[in-house]
N, C-alpha and C positions, 0 to 999 in steps of 0.2 A: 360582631360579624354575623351576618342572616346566615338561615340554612342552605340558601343559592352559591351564595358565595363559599361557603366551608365548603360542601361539596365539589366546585369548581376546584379550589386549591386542592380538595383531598387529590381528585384524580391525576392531576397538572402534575404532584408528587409521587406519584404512584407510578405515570409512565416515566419520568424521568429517570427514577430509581431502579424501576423493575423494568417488566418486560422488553419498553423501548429501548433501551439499551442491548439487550439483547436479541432485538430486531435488524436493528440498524449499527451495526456494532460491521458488516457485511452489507456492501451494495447488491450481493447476491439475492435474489429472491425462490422461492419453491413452493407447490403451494403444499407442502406438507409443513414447510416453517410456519406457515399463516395457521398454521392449528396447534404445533407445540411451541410457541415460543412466545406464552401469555397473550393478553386481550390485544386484538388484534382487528377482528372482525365483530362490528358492531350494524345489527340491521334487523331487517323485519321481514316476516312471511305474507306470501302472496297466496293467498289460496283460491282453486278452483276444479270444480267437476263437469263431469257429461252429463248436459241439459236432457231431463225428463219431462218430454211437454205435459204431459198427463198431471204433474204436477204442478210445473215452471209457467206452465205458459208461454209466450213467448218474448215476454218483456223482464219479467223478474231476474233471470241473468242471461238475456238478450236472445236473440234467436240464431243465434250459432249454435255448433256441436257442442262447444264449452264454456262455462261461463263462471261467473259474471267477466264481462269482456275490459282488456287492459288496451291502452293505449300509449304510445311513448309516454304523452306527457306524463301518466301517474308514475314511470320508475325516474324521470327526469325530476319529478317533485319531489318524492322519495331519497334521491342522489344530493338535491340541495340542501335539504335539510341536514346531511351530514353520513347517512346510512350505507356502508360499502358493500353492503350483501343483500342479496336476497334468497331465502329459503324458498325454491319456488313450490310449493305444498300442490303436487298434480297428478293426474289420473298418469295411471301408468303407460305403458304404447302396447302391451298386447291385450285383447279384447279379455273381458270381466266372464263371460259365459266361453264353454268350450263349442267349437274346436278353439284355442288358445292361439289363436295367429295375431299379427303385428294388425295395429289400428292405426293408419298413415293418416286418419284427423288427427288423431291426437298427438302423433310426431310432427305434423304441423303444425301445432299450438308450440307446442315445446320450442321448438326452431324458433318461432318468432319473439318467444317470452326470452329465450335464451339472448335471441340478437338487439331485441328494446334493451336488455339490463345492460348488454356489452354497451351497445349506444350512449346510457348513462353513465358508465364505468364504473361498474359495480357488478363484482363476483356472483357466483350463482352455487348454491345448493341445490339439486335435484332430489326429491322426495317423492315417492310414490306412495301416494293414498289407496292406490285399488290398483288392479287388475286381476290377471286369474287367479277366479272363486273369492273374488271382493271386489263391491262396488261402495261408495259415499254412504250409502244409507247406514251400513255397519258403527259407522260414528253414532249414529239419532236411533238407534234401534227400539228404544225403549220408547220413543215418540211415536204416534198415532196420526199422522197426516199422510202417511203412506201404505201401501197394501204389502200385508207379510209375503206375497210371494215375489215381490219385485227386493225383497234383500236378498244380497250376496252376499255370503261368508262361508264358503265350503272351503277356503285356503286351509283353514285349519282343518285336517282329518283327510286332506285331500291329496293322494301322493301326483297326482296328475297337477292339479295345481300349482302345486309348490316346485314341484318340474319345471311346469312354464314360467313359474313366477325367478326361476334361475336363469330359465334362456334368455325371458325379455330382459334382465340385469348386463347379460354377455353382450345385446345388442346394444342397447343403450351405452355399455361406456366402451365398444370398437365405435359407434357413432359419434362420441362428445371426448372421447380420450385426450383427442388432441386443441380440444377447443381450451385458450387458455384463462378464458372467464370462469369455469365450469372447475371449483374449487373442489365437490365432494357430490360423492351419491349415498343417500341417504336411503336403506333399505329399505324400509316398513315404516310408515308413517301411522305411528302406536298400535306395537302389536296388541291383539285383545285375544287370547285362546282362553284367558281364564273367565272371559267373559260370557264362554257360551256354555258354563258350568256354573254361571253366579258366582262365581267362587273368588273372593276377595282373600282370604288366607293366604297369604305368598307360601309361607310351610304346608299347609294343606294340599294346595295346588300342585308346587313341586313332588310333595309325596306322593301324590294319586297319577300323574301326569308327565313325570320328568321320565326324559327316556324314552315318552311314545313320540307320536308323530302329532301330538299335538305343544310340542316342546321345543320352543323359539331356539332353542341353544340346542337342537337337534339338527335344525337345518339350515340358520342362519352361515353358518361357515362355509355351507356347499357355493350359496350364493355369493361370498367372498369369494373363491377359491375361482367362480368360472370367471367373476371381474376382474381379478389378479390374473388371467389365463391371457386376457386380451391388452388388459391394463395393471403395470406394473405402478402409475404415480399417482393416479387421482385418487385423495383420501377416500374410504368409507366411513359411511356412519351407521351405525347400530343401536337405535334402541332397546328398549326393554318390555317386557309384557305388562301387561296392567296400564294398559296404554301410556307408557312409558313413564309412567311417575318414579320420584326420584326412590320412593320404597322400594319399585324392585327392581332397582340400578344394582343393588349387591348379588341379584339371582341370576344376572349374565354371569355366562361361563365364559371367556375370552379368550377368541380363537387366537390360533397359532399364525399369525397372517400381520405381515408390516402394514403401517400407515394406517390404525383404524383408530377412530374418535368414537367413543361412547356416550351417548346424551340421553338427556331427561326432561322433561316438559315439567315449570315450575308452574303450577297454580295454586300451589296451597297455601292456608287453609284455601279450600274449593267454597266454603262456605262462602266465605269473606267475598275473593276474588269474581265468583261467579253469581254474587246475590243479585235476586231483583230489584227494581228501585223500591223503596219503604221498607226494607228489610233491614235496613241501620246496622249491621256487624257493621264495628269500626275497627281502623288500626292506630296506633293500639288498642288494642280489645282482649276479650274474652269470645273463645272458638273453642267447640268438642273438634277438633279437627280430627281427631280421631274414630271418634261416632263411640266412645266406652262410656258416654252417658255423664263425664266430667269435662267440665270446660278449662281451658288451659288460657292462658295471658302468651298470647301475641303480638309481640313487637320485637325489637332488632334482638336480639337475647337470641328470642325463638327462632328469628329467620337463621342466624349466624351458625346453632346447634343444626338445623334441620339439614340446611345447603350443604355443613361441613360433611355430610355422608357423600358427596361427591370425591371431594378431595381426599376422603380416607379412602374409596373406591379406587382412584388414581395412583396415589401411593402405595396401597397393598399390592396392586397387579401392573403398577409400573405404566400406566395408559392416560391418554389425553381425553379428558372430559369438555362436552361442549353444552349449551344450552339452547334447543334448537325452536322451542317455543315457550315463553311467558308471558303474561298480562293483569290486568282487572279492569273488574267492569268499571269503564268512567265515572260511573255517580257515587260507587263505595266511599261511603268515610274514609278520609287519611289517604285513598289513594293515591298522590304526590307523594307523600313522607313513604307509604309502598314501597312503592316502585324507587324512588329514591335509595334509601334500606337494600335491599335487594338488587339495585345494581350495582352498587358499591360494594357488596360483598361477589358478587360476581366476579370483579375488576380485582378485588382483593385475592381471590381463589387464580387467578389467570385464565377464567373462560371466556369463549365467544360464546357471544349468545344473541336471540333474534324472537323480536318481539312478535307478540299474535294482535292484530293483522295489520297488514296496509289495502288498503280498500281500493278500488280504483274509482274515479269520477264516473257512477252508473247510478243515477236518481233511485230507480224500482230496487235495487239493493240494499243502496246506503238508507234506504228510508227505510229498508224491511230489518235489518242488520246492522247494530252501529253500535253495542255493548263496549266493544275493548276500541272502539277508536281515541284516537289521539287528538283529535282534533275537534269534538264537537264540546266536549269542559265536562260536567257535571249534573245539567240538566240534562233528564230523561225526552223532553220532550223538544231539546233544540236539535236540527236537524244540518243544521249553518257554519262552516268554523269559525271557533272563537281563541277567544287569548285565556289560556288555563293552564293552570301550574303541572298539571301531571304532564301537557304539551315541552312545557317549558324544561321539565326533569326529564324527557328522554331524550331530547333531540340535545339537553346540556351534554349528556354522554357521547352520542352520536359524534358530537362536533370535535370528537379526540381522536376520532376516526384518520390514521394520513397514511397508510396504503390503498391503494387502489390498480385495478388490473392495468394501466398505465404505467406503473411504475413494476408492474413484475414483468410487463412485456419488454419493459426498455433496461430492467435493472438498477434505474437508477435510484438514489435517496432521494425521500421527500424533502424538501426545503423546511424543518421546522421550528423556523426562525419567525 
């Protein structure tokens, strides 16, 4: 039996056994069930920001306010392949510099990204990248294609920010509360406070920091607390500092507040998953994942031990863990047997989880931007889609996907005959 086929049966086993059963055990649907009641939700992230011509120009992610620009077709692509979610990775709706008021471009992007995925039938995460005292640049900070005074990151230290960054929350889900696509709001799209101390130590961090107002777990509850005020059913989601690696998923404090999912961004080894081409880490390999100057053997062993700090996360404090971005870069050695590995323990843990990225059909990006797609194989230099096994291992997952917001609007069971 190939590695195709074993992994088809593993999973085919896995839902019969586990979770689906306890999906579909009840034609009821909720969308708080679509997050505790194992894999369920299988999809990809859609990312975009507020175009900076000074930078962007006006073709690289098109000459709108936001970009790079979607159109039905790419979540209707995305939906055939099998994919029932989208994490829509977006600028938040109140403006990034103060005064801190509502940015009605950007609640029109949202509207229409929201109404294309309903159109494909497929659920929607809401993710806020930026708003007040954070704009995109905060991701690339350490990159040099931009001018230091155009970053935003006063969130952290800022008690006026982190104010507004509660209100625009309060608005957003009395606005999408009742939209029934609109599975989850995802607070902080990887918090970084530790970032603006260099400070990689989780125990150092916390020691020097925990407690002030630069402590994710200082104020992330406030912004539960005003979304619970307006909205009692749509899950939240919480990551963690350290732009939300699964390291410091133990250093959430977990608020006092129903319905919340706690998630973590899988790329490690980061070596591995984010190398350039001609950098050859393979998987199996040998990875310092840890930067202590020893290289450790990478393969399912590793991944199974590293992931399982989710699930011990979940069971110690009683909460639903999800996985709200993972990937590698296409050309890595191994990467099929990866991503393979790694979703299979996914599936085995019962999380949802959602791949980094789905691109949309926009030439000036996908030619500028194309590391974690899916679709162009292994060569660095094709630009084209082809037929490639890392293609062929996620969309195998995907294709196990049979809820869809169709079926939570009507309540009925999927046919999965």
């Amino acid at each position: 039996m190939n590695e195709r086929i074993r992994f088809r049966v593993f999973i085919l086993i896995l839902l019969l056994a586990g979770s689906f059963s306890r999906v579909f055990a009840s034609a009821e649907y909720s969308k708080w069930s679509l997050w505790n009641g194992g894999t369920q939700l299988r999809g990809a992230n859609i990312w975009q920001r507020i175009v900076v011509p000074k930078y962007d120009g006006n073709e690289f992610l098109g000459d709108g306010y936001i970009g790079p620009p979607y159109a039905q077709s790419d979540f209707d692509a995305l939906a055939a392949l099998g994919a029932n979610y989208v994490n829509l990775s977006h600028p938040g709706v109140f403006t990034e510099r103060p005064p801190y008021i509502l940015d009605e471009k950007v609640v029109e992007n949202l509207d229409s990204m929201i109404a294309m995925a309903a159109r494909a039938d497929m659920f929607v995460v809401i993710t806020f990248r930026t708003g007040p005292g954070r704009n995109d640049f905060t991701f690339y900070r350490d990159d040099d294609w931009f001018e230091p005074e155009d970053l935003i990151e006063n969130l952290w230290g800022d008690k006026a920010a982190q104010a507004a960054w509660v209100e625009m929350w309060r608005y957003t889900a009395e606005r999408y509360r009742d939209n029934p696509v609109v599975l989850g709001y995802d607070l902080l799209c990887e918090p970084n406070a530790n970032e603006m101390f260099d400070d990689w130590d989780r125990d150092h961090f916390y020691a020097v920091h925990g407690g002030t107002i630069f402590d994710w777990n200082m104020w992330y509850p406030r912004v539960v607390q005003a979304i619970r005020e307006v909205d009692s059913d749509t899950p939240v989601l919480v990551g963690s500092d350290g732009y939300s690696a699964l390291s410091w998923l133990t250093y959430i404090k977990p608020a006092d507040a129903e319905k919340l999912v706690y998630t973590f961004h899988q790329y490690m080894p980061d070596q591995y998953t984010h190398q350039e081409p001609g950098e050859a880490y393979s998987y199996p390999g040998q990875v310092d994942f840890d930067y202590d100057g020893y290289e450790d053997t990478v393969d399912r062993n590793w991944l199974e031990k590293y992931i399982s700090q989710a699930s011990d996360f979940a069971a110690e404090h009683r909460v639903v863990v999800a996985v709200n971005e993972y990937g590698v870069a296409r050309w890595a050695p191994g990467a099929a047997e990866f991503m393979r590995d790694e979703m299979q323990i996914f599936e085995q843990l019962g999380l949802n989880y959602s791949l980094w990225v789905w691109d949309p059909v926009w030439q000036p990006w996908n030619e500028g931007v194309n590391f974690m797609s899916i679709l162009y194989g292994e060569d660095p230099a094709n630009m084209m889609e082809t037929e490639n096994e890392l293609f062929d291992v996620v969309t195998g997952f995907w294709s196990f996907n049979t809820v869809r917001p169709s079926s939570l609007r009507t309540g009925t069971v999927p046919d999965v005959n």
